[in-house]
N, C-alpha and C positions, 0 to 999 in steps of 0.2 A: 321230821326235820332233825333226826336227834341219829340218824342212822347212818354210818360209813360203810365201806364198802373193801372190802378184801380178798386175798385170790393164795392159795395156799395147794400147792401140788397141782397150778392149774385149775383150781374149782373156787369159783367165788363163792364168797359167805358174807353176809350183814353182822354188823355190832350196832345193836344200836342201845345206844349212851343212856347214862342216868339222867346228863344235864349237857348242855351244850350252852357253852355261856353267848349273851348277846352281845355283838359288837355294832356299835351305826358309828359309820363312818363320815365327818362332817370336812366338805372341801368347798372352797370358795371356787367358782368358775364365774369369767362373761356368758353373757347371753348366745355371741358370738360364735364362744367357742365350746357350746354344749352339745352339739350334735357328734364334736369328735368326740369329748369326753367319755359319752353314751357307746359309741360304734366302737372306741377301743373295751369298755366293760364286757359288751358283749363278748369279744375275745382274749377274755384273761380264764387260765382254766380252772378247776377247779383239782384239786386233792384229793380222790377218793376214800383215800386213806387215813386223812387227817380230818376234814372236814369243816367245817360246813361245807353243805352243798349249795351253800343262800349266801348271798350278799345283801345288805343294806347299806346304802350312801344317801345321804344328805345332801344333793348338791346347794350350796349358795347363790345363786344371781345378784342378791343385795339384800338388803337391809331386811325388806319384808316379802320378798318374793325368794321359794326355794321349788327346787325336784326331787320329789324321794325317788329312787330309784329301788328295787328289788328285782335281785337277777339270781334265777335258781334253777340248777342243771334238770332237765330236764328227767333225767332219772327219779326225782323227788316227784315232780308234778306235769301235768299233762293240759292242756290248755278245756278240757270239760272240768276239770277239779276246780281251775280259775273262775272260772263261772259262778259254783256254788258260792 
């Protein structure tokens, strides 16, 4: 999770970081309108070069009802790692 990604003469190469700081991102949404919310996340891209390759958001519904969401390019994780 700590690893970017770079391409130099043409030839990709990994960095990967001492630290990569946490950010969660906390947004109030309706009920309503959580499914765009969600379908626009999925297509926001990611940096390879800057990184993270992870999102985390907060989403709000209300008071005592939220969605965490975690959305993370596929280059990091594969849906059998998900499992473990």
């Amino acid at each position: 999770l700590r690893t970017v990604f770079h391409s130099e003469n043409g030839y990709p190469w990994q960095e990967i970081r001492q630290h990569t700081p946490f950010e969660l991102s906390i947004e109030a949404v309706t009920v309503d309108g959580l499914d765009d919310v969600l379908v626009q996340e999925t297509h926001l891209p990611f940096d390879f070069e800057v990184g993270p390759l992870y999102r985390i958001k907060l989403y709000q519904l209300s008071e005592n009802q939220h969605v965490l969401c975690i959305t993370m390019h596929n280059i990091i994780t594969d849906g059998w790692s998900e499992g473990i």
